[in-house]
C-alpha positions as CSV (number, residue, x, y, z in Angstrom):
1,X,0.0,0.0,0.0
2,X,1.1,3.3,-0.9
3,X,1.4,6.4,1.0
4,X,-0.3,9.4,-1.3
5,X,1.4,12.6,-0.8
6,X,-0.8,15.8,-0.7
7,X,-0.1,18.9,-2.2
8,X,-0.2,20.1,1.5
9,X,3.1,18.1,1.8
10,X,4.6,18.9,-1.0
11,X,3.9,23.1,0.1
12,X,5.5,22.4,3.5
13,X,8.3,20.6,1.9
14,X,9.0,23.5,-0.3
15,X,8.8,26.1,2.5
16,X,11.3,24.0,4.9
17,X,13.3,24.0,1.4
18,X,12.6,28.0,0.9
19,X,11.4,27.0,-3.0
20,X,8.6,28.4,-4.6
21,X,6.5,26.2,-6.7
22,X,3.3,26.9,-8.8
23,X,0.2,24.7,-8.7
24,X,1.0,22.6,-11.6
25,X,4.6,21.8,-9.9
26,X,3.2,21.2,-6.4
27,X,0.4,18.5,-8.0
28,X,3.7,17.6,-9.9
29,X,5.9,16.6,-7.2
30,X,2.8,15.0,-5.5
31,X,2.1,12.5,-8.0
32,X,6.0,11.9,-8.3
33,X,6.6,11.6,-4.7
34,X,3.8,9.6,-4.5
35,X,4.8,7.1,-7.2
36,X,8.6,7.0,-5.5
37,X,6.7,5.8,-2.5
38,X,4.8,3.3,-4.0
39,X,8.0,1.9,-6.4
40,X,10.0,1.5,-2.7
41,X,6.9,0.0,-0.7
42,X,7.1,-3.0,-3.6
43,X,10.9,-3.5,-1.1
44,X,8.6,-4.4,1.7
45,X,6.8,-7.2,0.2
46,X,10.6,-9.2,-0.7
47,X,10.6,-12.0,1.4
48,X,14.5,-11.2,3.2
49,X,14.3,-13.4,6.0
50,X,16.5,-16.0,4.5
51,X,18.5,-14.0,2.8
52,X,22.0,-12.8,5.1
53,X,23.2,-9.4,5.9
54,X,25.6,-7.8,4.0
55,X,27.6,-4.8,4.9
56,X,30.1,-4.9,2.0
57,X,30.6,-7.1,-0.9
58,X,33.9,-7.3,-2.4
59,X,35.3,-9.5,0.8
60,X,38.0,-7.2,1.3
61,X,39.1,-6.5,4.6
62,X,41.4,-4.2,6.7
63,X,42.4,-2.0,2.7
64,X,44.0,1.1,3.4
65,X,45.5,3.0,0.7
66,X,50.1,3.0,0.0
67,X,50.8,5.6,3.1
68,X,55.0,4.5,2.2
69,X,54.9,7.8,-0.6
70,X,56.6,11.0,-0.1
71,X,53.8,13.7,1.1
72,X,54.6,17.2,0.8
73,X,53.0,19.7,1.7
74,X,53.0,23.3,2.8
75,X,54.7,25.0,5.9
76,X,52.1,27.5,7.7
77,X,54.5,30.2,6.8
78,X,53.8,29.3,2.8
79,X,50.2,29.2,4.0
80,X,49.8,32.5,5.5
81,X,51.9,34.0,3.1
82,X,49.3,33.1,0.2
83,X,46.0,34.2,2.8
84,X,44.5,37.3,1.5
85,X,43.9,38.0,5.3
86,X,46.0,37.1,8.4
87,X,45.1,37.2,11.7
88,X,46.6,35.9,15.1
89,X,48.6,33.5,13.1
90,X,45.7,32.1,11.3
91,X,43.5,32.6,7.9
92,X,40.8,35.4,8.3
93,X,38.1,35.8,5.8
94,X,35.6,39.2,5.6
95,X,32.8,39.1,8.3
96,X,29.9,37.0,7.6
97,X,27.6,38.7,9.6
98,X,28.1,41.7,9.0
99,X,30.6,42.3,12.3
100,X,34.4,42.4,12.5
């Protein structure tokens, strides 16, 4: 059994989302959601119990990538020195919210 979403779902979905959608979207996305829904609840009706749990597939275990490579990487003087703003040591960036 499906789960019909209403266009009253589909509005407060869009205002948590801050979209705007016209009628003819909203009904839309209903029907789609809707449909989505209904193609998932078909999962509910596969008889699982038999089958066992998988977490991974590939029967790998305990793969890390090559860490025996060089690494290089920046000093925190080259850092800074490329940071369009400095400040106590660190990278600034412009104020956000409107303070400083």
């Amino acid at each position: 059994m499906s789960k019909k979403i209403s266009s009253m779902d589909v509005a407060h979905i869009a205002k948590l989302t801050n979209l705007t959608l016209s009628d003819a979207e909203n009904e839309k996305l209903s029907q789609m959601l809707s449909d989505t829904l209904g193609h998932v609840g078909i999962l509910e009706e596969i008889e699982t119990s038999s089958v066992p749990e998988t977490f991974q597939v590939t029967g790998l275990t305990n793969v890390y990538r090559d860490t025996n490579f060089p690494v290089t990487s920046l000093t925190k003087e080259e850092v800074l020195q490329n940071a369009l703003i400095q400040k106590n040591g660190k990278i600034g960036t412009k104020a956000v919210f409107g303070r400083e």
